[in-house]
KOLMAR-408673 format. One record per residue: x, y, z of N, C-alpha, C in turn. Coordinates in steps of 0.1 Angstrom, whole numbers, padded with zeros to 4 digits, always signed. Example, Ala and Ser with C-alpha at 12.3 -4.5 7.8 and 13.67 -1.06 7.14 Angstrom:
+0132-0057+0078+0123-0045+0078+0132-0033+0078;+0128-0022+0071+0137-0011+0071+0129+0000+0079;
***
This chain:
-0043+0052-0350-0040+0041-0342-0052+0038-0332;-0059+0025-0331-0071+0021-0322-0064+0015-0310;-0061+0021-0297-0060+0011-0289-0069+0000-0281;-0067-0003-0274-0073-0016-0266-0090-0005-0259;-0102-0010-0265-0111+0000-0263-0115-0001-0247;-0104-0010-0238-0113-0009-0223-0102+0000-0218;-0093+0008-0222-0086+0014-0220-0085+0029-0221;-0094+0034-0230-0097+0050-0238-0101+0055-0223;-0115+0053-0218-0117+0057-0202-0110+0056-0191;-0102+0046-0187-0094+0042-0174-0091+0055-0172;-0090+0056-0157-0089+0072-0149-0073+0060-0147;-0063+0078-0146-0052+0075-0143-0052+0079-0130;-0037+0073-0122-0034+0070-0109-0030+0086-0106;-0038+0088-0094-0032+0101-0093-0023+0099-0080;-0010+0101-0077-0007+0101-0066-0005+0112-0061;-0001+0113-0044+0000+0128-0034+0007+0136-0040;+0003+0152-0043+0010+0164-0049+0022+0163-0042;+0032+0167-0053+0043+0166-0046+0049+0179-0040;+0060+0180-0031+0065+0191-0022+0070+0200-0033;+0076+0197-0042+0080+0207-0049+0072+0217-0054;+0063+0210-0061+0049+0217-0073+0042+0225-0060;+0039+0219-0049+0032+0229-0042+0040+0240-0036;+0051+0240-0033+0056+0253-0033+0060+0262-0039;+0057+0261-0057+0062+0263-0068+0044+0269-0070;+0032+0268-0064+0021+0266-0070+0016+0280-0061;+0018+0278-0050+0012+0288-0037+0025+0293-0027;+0038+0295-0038+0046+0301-0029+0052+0301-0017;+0052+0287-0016+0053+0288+0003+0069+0279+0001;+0077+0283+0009+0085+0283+0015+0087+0264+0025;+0078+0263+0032+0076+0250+0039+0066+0244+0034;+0072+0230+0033+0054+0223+0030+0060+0208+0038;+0047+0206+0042+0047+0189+0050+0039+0181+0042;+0046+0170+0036+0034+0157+0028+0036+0148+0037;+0020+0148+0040+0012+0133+0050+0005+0129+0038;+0011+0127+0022+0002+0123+0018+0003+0109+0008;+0011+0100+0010+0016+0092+0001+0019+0078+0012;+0018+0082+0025+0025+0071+0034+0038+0067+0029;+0047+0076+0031+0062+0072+0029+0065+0074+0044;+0075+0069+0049+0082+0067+0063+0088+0085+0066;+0081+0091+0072+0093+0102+0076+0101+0104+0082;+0107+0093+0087+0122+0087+0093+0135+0084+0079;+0126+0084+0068+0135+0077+0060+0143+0060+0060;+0150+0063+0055+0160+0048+0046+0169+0046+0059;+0166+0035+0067+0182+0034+0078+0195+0036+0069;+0205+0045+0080+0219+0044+0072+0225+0036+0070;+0222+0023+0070+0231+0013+0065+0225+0013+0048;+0211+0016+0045+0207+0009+0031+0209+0027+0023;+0216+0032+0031+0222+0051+0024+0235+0046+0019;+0244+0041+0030+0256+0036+0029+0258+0026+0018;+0248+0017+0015+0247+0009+0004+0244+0012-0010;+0234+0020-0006+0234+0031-0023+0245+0038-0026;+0250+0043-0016+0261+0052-0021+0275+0043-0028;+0277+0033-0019+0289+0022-0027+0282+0014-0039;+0271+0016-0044+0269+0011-0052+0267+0017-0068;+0270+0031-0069+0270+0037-0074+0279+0035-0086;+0294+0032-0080+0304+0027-0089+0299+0022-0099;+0285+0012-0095+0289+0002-0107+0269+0007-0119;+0272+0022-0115+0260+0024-0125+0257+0021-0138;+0275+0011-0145+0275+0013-0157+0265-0003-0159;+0266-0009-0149+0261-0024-0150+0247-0027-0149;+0243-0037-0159+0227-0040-0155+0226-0048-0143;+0216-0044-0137+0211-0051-0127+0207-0067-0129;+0214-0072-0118+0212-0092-0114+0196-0090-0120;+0192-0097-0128+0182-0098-0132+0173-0108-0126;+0176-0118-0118+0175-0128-0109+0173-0122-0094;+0178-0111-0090+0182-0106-0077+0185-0118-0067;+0195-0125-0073+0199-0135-0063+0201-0130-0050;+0217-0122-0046+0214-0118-0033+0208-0116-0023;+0199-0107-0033+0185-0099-0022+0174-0113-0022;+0175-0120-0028+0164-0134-0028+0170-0144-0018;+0180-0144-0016+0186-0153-0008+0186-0145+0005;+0187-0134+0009+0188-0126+0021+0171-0128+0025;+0163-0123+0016+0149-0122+0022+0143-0137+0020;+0146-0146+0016+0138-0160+0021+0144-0164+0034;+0159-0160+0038+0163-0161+0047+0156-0158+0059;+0153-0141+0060+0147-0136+0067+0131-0141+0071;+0123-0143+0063+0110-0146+0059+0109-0163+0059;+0122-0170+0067+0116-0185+0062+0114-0189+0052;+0116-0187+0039+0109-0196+0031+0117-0198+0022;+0117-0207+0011+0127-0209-0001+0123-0201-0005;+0136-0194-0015+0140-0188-0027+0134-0182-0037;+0127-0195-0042+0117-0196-0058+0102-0199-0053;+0102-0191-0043+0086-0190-0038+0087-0176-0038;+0099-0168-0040+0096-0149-0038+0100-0142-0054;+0091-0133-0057+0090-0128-0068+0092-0113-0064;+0101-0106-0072+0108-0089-0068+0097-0084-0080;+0095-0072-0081+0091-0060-0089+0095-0043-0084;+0093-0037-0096+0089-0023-0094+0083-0022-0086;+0083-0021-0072+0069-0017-0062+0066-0028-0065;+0052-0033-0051+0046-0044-0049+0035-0039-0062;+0034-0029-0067+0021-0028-0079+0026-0027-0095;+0041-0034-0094+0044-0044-0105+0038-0057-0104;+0042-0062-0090+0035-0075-0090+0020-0074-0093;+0012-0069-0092-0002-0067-0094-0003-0068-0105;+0005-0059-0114-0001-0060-0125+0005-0075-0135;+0016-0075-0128+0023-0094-0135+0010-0099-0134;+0003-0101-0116-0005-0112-0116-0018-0115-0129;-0021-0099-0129-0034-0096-0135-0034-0098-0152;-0014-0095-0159-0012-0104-0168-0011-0116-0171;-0009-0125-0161-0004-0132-0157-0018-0147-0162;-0025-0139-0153-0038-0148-0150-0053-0144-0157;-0052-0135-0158-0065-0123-0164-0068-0128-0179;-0079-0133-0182-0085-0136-0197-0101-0126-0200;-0101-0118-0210-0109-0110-0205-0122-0116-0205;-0131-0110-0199-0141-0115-0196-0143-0123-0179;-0130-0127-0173-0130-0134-0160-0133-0122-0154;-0139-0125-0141-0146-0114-0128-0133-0117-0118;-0133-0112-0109-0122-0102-0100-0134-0096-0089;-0128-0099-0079-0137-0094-0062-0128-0082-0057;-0128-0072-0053-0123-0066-0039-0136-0058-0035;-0130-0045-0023-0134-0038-0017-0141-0029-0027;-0150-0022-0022-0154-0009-0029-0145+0005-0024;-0137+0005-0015-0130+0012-0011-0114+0008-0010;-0104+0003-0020-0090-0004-0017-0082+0003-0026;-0073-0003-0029-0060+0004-0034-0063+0000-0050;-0070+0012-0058-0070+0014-0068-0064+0008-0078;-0050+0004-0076-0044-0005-0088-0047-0015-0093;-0054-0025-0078-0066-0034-0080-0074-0039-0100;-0081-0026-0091-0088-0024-0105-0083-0022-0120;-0078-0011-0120-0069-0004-0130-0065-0014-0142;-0055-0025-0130-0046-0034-0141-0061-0049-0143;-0070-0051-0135-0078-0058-0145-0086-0056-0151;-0091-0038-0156-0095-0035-0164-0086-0036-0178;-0077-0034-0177-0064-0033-0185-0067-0045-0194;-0067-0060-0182-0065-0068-0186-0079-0074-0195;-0093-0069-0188-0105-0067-0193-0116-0078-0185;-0108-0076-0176-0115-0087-0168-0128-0073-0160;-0137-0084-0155-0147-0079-0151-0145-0076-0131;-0148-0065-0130-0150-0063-0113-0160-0062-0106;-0160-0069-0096-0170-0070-0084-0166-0065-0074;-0168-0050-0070-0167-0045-0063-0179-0047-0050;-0172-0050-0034-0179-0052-0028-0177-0040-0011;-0192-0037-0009-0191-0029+0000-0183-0028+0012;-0178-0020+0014-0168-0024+0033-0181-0023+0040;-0173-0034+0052-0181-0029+0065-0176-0027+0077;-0178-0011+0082-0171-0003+0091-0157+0000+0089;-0156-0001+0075-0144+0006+0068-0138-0008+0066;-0139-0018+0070-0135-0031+0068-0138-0044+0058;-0129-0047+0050-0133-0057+0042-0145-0070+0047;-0155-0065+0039-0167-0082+0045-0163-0091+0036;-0159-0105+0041-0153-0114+0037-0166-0123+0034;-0176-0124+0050-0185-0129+0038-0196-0123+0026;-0193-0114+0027-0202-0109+0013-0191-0111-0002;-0176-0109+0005-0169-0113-0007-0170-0125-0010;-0169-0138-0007-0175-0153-0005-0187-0154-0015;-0200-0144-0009-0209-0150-0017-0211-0146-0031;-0203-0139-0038-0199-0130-0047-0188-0137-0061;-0182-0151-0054-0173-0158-0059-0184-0167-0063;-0179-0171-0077-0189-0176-0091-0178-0186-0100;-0184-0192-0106-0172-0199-0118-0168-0193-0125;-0166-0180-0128-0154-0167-0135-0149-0162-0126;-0147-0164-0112-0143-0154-0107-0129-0161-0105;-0118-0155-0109-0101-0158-0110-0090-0151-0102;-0095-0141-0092-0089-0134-0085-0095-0124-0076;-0095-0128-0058-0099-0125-0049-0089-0114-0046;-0090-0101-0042-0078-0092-0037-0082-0088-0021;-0077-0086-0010-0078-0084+0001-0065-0076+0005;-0070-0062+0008-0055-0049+0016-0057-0053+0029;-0048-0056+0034-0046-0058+0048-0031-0054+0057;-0030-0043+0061-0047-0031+0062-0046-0022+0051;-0062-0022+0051-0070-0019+0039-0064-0001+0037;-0060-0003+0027-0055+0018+0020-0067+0018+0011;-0077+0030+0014-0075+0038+0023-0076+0038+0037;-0085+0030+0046-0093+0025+0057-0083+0025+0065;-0073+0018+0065-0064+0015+0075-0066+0004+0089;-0080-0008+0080-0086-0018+0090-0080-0028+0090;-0075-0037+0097-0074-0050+0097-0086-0063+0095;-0083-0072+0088-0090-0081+0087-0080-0092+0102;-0088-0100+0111-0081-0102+0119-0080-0121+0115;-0072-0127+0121-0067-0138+0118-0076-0149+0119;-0084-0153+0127-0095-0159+0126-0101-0160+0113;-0108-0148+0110-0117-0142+0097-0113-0148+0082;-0099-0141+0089-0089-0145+0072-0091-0162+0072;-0081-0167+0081-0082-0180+0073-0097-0189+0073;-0112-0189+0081-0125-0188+0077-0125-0187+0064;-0120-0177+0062-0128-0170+0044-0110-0182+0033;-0104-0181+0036-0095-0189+0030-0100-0204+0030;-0106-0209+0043-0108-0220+0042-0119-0225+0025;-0127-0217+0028-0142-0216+0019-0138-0213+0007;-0125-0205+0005-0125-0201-0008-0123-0214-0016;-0129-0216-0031-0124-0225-0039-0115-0229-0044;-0102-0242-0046-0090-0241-0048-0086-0235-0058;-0093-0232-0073-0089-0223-0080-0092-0215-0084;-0093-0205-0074-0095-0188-0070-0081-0186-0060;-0072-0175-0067-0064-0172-0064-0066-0161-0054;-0065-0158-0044-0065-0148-0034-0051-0142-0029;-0054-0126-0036-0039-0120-0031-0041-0106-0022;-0031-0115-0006-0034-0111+0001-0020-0093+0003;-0030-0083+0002-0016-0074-0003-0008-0066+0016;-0003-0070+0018+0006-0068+0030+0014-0056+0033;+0013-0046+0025+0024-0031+0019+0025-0029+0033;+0016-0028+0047+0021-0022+0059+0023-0029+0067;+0025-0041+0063+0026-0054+0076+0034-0049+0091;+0047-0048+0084+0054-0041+0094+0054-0031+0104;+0036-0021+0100+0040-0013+0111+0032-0018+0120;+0023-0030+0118+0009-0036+0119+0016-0040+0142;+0007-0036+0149+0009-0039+0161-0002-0050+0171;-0013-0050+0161-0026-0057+0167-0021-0071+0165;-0026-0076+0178-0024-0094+0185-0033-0100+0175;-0044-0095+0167-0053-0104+0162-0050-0103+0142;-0038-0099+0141-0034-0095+0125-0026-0104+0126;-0025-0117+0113-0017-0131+0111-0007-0120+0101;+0003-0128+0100+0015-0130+0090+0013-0140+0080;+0007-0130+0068+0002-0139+0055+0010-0152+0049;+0025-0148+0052+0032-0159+0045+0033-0169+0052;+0028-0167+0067+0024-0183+0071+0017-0195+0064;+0010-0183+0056-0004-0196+0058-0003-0199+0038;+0012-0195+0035+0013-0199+0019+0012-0215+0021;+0015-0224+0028+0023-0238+0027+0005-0244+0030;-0001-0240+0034-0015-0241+0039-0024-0237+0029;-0020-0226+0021-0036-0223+0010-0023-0219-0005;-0024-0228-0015-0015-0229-0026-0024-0219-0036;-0036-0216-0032-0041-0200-0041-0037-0191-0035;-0027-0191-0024-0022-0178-0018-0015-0166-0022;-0011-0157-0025-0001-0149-0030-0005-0139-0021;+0013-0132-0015+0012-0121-0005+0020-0115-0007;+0018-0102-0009+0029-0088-0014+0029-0081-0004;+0040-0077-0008+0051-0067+0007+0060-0058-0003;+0063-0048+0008+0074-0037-0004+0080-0036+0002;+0092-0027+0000+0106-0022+0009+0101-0003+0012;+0087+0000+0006+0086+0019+0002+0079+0017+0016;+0074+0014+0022+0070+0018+0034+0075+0022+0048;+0079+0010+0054+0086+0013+0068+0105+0015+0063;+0107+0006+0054+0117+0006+0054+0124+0018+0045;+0116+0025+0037+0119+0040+0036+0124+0043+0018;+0121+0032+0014+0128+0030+0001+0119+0032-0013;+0109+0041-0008+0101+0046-0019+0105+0049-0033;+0114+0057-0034+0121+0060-0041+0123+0053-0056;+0132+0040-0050+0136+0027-0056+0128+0025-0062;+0112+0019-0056+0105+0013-0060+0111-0003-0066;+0106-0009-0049+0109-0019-0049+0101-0032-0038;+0092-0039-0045+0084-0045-0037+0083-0060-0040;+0079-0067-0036+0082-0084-0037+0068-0093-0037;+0064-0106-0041+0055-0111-0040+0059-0123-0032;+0053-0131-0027+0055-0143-0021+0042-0158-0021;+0048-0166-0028+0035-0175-0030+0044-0189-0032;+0032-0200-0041+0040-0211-0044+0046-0213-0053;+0055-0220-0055+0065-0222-0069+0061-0222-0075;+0049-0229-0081+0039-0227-0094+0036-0216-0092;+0029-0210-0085+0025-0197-0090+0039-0184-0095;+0050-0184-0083+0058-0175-0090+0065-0181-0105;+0064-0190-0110+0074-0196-0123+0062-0193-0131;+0046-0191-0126+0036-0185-0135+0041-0168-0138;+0041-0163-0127+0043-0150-0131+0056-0145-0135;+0069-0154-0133+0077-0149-0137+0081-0153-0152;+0069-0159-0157+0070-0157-0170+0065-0142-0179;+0061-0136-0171+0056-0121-0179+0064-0113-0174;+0076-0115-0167+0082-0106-0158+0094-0099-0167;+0093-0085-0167+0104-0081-0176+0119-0083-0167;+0126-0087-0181+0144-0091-0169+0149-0082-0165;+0150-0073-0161+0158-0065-0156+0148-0053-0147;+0137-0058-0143+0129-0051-0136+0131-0041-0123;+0144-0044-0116+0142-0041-0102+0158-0039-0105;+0161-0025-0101+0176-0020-0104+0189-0022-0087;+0203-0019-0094+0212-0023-0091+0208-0021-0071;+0207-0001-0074+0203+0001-0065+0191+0000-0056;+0182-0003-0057+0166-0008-0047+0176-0021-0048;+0183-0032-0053+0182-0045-0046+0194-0042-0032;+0205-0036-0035+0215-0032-0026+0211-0028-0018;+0200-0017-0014+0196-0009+0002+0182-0018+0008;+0180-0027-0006+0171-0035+0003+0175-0046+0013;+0187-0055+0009+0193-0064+0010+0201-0056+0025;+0202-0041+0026+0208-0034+0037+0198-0032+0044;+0188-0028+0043+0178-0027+0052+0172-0037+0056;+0170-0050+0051+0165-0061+0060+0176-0068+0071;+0186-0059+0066+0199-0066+0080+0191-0056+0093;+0191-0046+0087+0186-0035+0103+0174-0037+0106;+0174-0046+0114+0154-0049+0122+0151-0041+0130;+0163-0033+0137+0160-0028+0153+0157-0011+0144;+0163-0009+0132+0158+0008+0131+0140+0005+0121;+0139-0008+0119+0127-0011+0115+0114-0008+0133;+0119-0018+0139+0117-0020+0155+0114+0001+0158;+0121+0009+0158+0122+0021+0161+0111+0031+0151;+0111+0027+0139+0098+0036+0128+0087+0026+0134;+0088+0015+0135+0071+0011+0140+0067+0021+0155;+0081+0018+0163+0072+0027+0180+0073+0037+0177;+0075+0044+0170+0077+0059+0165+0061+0063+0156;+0057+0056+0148+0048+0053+0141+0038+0049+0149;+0033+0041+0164+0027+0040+0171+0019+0055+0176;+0033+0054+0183+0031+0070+0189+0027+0079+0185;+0026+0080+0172+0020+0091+0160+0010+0088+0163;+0000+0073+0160-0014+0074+0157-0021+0078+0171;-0014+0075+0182-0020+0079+0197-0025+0095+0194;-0012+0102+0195-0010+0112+0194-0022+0120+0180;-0024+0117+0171-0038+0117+0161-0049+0117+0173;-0048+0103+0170-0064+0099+0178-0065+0110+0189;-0057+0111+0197-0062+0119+0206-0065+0133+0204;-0059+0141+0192-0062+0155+0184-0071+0155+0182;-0077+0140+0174-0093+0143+0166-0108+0141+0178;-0104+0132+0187-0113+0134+0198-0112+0142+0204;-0104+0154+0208-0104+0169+0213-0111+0177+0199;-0112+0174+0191-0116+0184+0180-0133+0180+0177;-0133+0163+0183-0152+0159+0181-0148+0152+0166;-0139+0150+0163-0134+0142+0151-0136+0127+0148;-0139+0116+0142-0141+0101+0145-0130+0098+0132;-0122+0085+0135-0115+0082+0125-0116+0067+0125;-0112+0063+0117-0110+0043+0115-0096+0037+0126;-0104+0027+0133-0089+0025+0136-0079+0020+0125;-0063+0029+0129-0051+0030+0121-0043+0016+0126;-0039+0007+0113-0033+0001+0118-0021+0003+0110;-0020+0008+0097-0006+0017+0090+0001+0026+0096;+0007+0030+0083+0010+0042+0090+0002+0055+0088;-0009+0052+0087-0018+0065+0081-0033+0064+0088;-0037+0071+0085-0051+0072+0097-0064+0079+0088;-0072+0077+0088-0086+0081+0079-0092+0087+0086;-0096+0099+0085-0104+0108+0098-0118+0117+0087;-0127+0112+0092-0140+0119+0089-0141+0133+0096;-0138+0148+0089-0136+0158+0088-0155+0167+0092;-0163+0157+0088-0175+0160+0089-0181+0174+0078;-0171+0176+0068-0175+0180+0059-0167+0183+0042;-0170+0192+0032-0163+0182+0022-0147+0178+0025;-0145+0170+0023-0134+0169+0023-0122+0174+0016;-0126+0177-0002-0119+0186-0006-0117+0196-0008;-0124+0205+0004-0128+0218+0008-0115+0218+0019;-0117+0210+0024-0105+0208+0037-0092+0210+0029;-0093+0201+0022-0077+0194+0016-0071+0207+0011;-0077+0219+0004-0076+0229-0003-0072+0237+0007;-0077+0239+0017-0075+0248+0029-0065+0244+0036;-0062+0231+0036-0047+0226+0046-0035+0227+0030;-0038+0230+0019-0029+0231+0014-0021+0239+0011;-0028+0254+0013-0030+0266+0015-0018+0274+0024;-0020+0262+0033-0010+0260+0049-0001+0254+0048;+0005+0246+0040+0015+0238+0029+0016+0226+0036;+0000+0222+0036-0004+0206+0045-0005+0199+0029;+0001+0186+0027-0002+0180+0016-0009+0163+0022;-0022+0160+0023-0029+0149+0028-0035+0144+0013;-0042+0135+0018-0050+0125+0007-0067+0124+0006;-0073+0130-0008-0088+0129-0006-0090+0124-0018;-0103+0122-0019-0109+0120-0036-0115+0105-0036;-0117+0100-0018-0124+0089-0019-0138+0085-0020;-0143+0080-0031-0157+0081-0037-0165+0075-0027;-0162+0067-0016-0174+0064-0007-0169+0070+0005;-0166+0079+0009-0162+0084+0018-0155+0100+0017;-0164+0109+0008-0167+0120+0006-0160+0132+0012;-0161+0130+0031-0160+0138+0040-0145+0133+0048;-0142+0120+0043-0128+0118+0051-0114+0124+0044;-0105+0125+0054-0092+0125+0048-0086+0112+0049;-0070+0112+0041-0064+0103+0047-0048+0104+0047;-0046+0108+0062-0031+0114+0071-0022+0103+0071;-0008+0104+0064+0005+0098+0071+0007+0100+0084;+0009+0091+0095+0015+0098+0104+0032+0104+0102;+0032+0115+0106+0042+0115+0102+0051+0120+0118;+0062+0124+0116+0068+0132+0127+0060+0139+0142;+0062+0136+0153+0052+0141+0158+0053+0158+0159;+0062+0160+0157+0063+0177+0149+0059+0179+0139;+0057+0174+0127+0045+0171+0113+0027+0167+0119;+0028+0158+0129+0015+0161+0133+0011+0170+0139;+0021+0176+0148+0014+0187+0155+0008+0199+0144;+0019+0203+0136+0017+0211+0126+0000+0205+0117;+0003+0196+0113-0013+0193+0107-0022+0195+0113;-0023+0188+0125-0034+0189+0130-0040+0209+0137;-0028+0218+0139-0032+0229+0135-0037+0238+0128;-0033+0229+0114-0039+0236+0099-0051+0232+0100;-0053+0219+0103-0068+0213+0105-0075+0220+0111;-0074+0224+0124-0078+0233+0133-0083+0243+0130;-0075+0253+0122-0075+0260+0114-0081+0263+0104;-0083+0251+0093-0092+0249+0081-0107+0248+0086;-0113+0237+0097-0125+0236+0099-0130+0246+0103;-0119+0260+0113-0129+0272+0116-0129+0279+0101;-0122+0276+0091-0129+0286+0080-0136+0282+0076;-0141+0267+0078-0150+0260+0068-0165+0269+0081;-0163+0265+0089-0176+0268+0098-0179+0287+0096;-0169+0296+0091-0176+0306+0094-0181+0307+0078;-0175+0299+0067-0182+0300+0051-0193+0295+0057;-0197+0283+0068-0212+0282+0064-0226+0287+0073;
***
């Protein structure tokens, strides 16, 4: 059997070791994962309460439409109905778009440092990438600008940027929106909007009614705790979602993720409570790694990038040892980690292992 030859190489997605395998691997008893950015608050109890009464009806396929939950969240979000598109995780929608729109041979822009899926699904699709350098861990918008050509069919921008954790701030964005060309699709990916606290970070789905190349993804796995599910949404214009929801498999997004989503966007105030909780984590960071001589990106997620000042998966191995499970393996940034905040009882603990790990690294050298 010959498959698709841009596909034999593609490196697969690795995501954070999980709690189990590492305590199954190195015997330990406790283990803390800061390494996936999941909420360590969890699912508010109302969208627990909803999973559990919905269980009854496991024999039933899921609304294939997710009317409810589409009517609840344009509700919430302002906007009509058949401007929002559900998936598996917001990186179904990615890969819809990238089938969606992708002819191979078209070029594709992002960061040289963003969320991997990016790429993945328009190599898939065989489109070509232009990967462009960050600056100060931050997407340059005008170097991505001057980079846009007559193949290029899809602009990606993380905001904030995974791994980096930067904001692009509102000004910038719509500058580089204005310039972009009307048919270059720019999808602006939103996965931490919510924990986002900076005065100078816009709310992408504003500015859909304003730039009709717009497309802006958001999930329910982050603040709202619903990883699990996997369950994330796209938001654009009616032509664009009646484009993608033509590659959309029907039954994509199950009984349960629509039920505790549709419960969790009733609870704003325990949403309101993981962001200051989630604040208070990154203070609480930042001020560890400057007692330690540490530099990190500023965090506008829920996760923080801290340059360790040496290999980094030297560290990662040594905090795992300690049953720390974090995030490494970033090709331009070698020496950084990258920490959930989690519990400020989970940070304290990490940042002890850290502690910990760099004096073994300093007496190996």
């Amino acid at each position: 059997m010959n498959p698709k030859p841009n596909i034999v190489d593609l490196p697969v997605y690795k995501p954070g070791k999980p709690i189990e395998e590492v305590k199954k691997e190195l015997g330990l008893s406790e283990v803390i994962k800061l390494a996936s950015n999941e909420n360590p608050y969890g699912a508010a109890p109302s969208a627990k309460a909803a999973i559990v009464a919905e269980l009854e009806n496991l024999y039933l396929y899921p609304d294939g439409s997710a009317a409810e939950l589409t009517a609840t969240l344009a509700k919430h979000l302002g906007v009509a109905g058949d401007r929002i598109i559900f998936g598996c995780g917001s990186d179904e929608i990615i890969a819809l778009i990238a089938r969606a729109f992708f002819l191979p041979g078209d070029e594709t822009i992002m960061a040289d440092q963003t969320f991997s899926v990016y790429k993945s699904n328009a190599d898939i699709e065989g489109a070509v990438t232009i990967e462009v350098p960050l600056k100060d861990g931050t997407h340059d918008l005008d170097a991505m600008l001057a980079k846009i050509t007559d193949r290029t069919k899809i602009v990606w921008i993380c905001n904030p940027n995974n791994p980096t954790g930067t904001i692009v701030p509102e000004d910038a964005l719509i500058t580089f929106l204005d310039a972009v060309p009307a048919g270059v699709m720019v999808v602006l990916d939103e996965a931490y909007y919510e924990y986002v606290t900076d005065l100078s970070y816009t709310d992408g789905i504003k500015l859909i009614d304003r730039y009709p190349n717009l497309v802006v993804l958001r999930t329910f796995s982050k603040i709202y705790g619903l990883a699990a599910l996997r369950i994330g949404y796209g938001v654009a214009s009616q032509q664009v979602i009646s484009l993608i929801n033509q590659v959309r498999e029907p039954f994509n997004t199950t009984r349960l993720a629509q039920v505790a989503a549709v419960a969790a966007l009733s609870d704003q105030e325990y949403v309101q409570q993981c962001r200051a909780l989630n604040s208070a984590g990154i203070v609480q960071l930042e001020a560890e790694f400057a007692r330690l001589g540490l530099t990190s990106f500023p965090a506008h997620g829920n996760f923080i990038m801290v340059d360790v000042r040496k290999s980094a998966a030297e560290v990662f191995d040594t905090l795992l040892r300690q049953g720390i499970i974090v995030r490494t393996g970033f090709h331009r940034y070698p020496t950084y980690l990258r920490v959930t905040i989690g519990s400020a009882e989970q940070n304290t603990a990490f940042v002890a292992a850290l502690e910990q790990s760099l004096k073994e690294q300093e007496v190996r050298a």
